[in-house]
N, C-alpha and C positions, 0 to 999 in steps of 0.2 A: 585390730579385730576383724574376723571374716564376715563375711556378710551370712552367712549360717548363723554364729553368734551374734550377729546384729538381728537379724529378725528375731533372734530367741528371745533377744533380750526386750527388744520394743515388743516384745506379744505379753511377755511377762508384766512389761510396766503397763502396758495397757488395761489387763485382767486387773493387778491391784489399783490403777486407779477410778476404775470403774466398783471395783468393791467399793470401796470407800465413798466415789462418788453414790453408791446405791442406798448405802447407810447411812450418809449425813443429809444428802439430798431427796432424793426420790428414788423407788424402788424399780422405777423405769431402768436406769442405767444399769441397772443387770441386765439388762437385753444386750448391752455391749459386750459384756464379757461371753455372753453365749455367739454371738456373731465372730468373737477372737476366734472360740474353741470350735466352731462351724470353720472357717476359715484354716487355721490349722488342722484340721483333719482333711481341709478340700487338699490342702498343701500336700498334703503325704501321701495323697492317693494320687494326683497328679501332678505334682512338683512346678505346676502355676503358684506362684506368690506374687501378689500386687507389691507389698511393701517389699519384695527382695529388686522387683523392677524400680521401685524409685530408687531403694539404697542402692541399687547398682546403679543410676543414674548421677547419684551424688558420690560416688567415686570412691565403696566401699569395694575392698578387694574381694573377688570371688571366693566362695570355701569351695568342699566335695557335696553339697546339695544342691545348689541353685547358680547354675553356671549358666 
């Protein structure tokens, strides 16, 4: 998997487990999922991704976004 597809996908799990956490637990954890969706749109506009610098630390191959 690229690291394009890896940040997709950890942004993705991130969002549903913050749903979920916001519904079972407190209504707070929707602030998490608005933090994902702030963050991905900071990503698209300036193609800084925090989580694409760990995965690429941890030795996830580069795609065509975040090289």
């Amino acid at each position: 998997m690229t690291l394009d597809r890896t940040v997709m996908m950890f942004a993705g799990f991130m969002v549903l487990a913050s749903l979920a956490l916001g519904f079972y637990v407190s209504p707070y954890w929707y602030l998490l999922t608005a933090f994902v969706g702030l963050n991905l749109m900071q990503a698209s506009l300036t193609g800084f991704c925090p989580a694409a610098m760990v995965f690429k630390k941890l030795g996830v191959k580069p795609g065509t976004a975040f090289k």
